[in-house]
Residue frames relative to the residue before (quaternion, step in Angstrom):
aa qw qx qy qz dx dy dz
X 1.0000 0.0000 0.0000 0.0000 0.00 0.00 0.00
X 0.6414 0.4225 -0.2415 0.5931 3.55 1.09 -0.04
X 0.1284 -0.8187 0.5530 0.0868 3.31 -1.62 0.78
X 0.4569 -0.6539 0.4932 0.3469 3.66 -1.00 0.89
X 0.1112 -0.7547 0.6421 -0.0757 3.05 -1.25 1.22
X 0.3824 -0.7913 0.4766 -0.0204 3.65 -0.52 1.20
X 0.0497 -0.7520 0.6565 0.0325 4.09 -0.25 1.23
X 0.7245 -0.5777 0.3561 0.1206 2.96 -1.18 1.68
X 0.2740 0.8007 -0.5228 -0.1028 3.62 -0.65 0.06
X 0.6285 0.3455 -0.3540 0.6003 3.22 1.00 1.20
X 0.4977 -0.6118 0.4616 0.4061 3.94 -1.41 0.61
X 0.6144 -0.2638 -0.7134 -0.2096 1.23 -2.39 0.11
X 0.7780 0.3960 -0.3482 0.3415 3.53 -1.77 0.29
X 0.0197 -0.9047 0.4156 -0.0922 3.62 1.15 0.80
X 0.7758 0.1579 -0.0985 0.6029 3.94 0.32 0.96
X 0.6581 0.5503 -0.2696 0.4375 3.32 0.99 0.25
X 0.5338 -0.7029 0.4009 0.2456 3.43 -0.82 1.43
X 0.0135 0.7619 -0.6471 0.0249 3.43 -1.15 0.70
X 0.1957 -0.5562 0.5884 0.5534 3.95 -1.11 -0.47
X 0.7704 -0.3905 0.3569 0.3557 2.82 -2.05 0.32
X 0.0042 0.7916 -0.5637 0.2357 3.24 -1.06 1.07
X 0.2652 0.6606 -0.6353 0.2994 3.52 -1.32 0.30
X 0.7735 -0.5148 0.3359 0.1542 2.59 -2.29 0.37
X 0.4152 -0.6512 0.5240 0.3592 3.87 -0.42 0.51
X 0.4190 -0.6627 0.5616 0.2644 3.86 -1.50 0.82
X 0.6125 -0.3138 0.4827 0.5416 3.39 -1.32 -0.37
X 0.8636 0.3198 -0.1003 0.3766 3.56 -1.73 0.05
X 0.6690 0.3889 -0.3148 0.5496 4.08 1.23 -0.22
X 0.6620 -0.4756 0.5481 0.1875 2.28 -2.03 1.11
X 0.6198 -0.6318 0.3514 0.3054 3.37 -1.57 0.33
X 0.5382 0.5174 -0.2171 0.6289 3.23 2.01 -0.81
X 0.7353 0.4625 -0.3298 0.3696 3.80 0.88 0.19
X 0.4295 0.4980 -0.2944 0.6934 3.14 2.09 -0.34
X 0.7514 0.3251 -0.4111 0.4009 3.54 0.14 -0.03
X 0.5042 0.5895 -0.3792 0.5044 3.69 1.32 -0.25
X 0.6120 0.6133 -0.2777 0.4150 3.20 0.71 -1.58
X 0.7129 0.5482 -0.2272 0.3739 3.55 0.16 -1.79
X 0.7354 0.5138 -0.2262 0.3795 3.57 0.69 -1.45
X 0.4456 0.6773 -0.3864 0.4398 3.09 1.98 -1.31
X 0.7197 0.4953 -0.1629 0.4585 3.32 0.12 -1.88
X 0.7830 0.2352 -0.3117 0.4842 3.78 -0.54 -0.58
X 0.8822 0.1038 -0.1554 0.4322 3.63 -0.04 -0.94
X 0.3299 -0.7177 0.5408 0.2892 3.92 0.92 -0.14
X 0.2551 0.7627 -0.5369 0.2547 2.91 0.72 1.25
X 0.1029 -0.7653 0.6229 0.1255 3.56 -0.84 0.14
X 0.1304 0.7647 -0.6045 0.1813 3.66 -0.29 1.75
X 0.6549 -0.4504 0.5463 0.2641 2.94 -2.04 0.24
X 0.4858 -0.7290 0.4419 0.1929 3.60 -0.88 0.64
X 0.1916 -0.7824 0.5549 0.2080 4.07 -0.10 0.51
X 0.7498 -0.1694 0.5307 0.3570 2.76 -1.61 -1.07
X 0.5514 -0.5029 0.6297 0.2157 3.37 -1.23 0.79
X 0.0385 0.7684 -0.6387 0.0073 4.04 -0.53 1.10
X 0.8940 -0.1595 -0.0094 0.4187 3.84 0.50 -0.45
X 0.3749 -0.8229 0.4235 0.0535 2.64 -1.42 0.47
X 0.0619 0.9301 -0.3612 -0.0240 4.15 0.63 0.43
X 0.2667 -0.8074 0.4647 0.2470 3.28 -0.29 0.57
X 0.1373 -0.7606 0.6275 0.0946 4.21 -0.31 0.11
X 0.0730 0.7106 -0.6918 -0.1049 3.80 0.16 0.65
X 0.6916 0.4519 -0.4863 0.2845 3.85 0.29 -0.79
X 0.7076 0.4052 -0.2845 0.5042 3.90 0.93 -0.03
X 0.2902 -0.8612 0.3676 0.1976 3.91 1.34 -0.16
X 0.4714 0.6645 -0.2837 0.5058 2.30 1.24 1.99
X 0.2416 -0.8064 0.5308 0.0984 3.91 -0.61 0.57
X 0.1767 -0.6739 0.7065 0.1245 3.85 -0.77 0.95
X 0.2146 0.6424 -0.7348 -0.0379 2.91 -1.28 0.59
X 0.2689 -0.7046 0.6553 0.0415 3.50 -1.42 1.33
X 0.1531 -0.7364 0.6540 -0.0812 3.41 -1.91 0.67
X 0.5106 -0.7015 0.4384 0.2345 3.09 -0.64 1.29
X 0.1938 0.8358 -0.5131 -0.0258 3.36 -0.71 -0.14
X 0.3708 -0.7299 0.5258 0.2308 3.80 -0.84 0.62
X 0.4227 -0.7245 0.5123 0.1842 3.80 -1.01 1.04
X 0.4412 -0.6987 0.5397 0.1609 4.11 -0.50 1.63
X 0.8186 -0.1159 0.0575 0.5596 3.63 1.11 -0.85
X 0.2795 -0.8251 0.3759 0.3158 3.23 -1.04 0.17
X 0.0697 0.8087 -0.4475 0.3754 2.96 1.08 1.24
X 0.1345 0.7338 -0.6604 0.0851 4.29 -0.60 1.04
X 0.0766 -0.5956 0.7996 0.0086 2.75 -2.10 0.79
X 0.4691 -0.6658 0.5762 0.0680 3.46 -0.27 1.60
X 0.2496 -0.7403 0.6101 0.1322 3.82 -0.67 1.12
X 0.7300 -0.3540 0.4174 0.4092 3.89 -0.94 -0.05
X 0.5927 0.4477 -0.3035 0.5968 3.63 0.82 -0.53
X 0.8055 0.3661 -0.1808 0.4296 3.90 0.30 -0.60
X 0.2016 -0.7568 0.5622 0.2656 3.68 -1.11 0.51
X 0.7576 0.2995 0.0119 0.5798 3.13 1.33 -0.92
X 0.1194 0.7361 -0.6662 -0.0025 4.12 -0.80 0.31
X 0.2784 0.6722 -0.6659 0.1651 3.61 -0.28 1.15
X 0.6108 -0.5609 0.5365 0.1567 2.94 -1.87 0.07
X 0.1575 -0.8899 0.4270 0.0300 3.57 -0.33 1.01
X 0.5195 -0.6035 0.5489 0.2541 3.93 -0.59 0.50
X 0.5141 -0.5726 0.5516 0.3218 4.01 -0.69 0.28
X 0.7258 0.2174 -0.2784 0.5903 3.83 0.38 -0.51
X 0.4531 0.6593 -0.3901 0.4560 4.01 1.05 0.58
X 0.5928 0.6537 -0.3581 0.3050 3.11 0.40 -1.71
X 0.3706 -0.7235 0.5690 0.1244 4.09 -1.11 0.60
X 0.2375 -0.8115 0.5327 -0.0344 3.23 1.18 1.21
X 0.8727 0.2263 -0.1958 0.3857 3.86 0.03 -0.67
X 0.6901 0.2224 -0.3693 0.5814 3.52 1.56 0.67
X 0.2806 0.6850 -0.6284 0.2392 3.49 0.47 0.92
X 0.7674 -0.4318 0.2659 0.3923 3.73 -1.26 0.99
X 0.8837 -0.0566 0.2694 0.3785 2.69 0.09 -1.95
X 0.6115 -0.4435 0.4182 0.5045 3.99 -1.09 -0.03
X 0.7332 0.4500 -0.3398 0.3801 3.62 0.47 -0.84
X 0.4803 0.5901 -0.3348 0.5559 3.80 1.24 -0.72
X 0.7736 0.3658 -0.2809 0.4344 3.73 0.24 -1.35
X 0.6126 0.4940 -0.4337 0.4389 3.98 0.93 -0.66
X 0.5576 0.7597 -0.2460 0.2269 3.43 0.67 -1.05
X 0.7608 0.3945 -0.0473 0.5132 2.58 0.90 -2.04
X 0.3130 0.8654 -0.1832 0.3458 3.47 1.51 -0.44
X 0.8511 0.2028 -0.0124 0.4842 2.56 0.36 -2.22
X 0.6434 0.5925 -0.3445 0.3409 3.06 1.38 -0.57
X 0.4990 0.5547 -0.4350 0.5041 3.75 1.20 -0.48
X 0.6555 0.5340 -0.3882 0.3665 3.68 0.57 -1.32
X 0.7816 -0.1090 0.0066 0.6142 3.90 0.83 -0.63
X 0.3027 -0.7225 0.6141 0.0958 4.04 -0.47 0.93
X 0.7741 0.4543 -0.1914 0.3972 3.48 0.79 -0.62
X 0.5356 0.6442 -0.3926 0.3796 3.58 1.57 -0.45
X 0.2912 -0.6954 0.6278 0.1938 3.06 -1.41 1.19
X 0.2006 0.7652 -0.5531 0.2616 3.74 0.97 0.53
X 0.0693 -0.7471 0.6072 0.2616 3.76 -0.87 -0.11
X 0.1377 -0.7748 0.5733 0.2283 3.95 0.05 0.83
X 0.0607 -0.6543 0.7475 0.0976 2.80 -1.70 1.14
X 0.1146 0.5740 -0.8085 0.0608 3.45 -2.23 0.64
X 0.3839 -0.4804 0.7819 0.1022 2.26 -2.43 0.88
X 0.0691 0.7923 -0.5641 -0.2219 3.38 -1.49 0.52
């Protein structure tokens, strides 16, 4: 019932909460860049979901794409990129320092239904 939420330590958006995220490597899967990423910012160690969204960003040439995923422990080790990796209740969440538009839809849709096997796409 609670999600991991990640405080920036690097720009753009420097102190501000995001999920774990980042760029994909050469040679990885998309579900391994997301493993990878979470590794790095929150040392997390989760189970992989379902594929949950999708956003396009043409004005930054770029695509979010997010994935559910279940937490193995709740054990963190914040990577260099992160000041903070905690976990956040739904009436918690920091709605007015969250990174980005694509972080805030996300989480959105996901509160609106946790259980949809829907994958939302948008472009903003």
């Amino acid at each position: 019932g609670r999600i991991l939420l990640c405080k920036r330590n690097i720009e753009p958006r420097w102190g501000t909460w995001t999920l774990p995220a980042g760029f994909m490597e050469l040679n990885e899967t998309l579900e391994e860049g997301a493993a990878r990423e979470t590794d790095e910012e929150a040392g997390a160690d989760i189970e992989m979901g379902r594929l949950f969204s999708i956003i396009s960003v043409p004005h930054v040439g770029q695509v979010h794409i997010y994935f559910c995923a279940r937490l193995r422990s709740l054990e963190f080790a914040p990577g260099i990129e992160t000041i903070e990796a905690r976990l956040f209740a739904p009436d918690e969440i920091p709605w007015e320092t969250l990174s980005f538009r694509t972080v805030a839809l996300t989480l959105r849709r996901f509160l609106a239904d946790p259980h949809s096997t829907q994958v939302h796409c948008l472009s903003l």
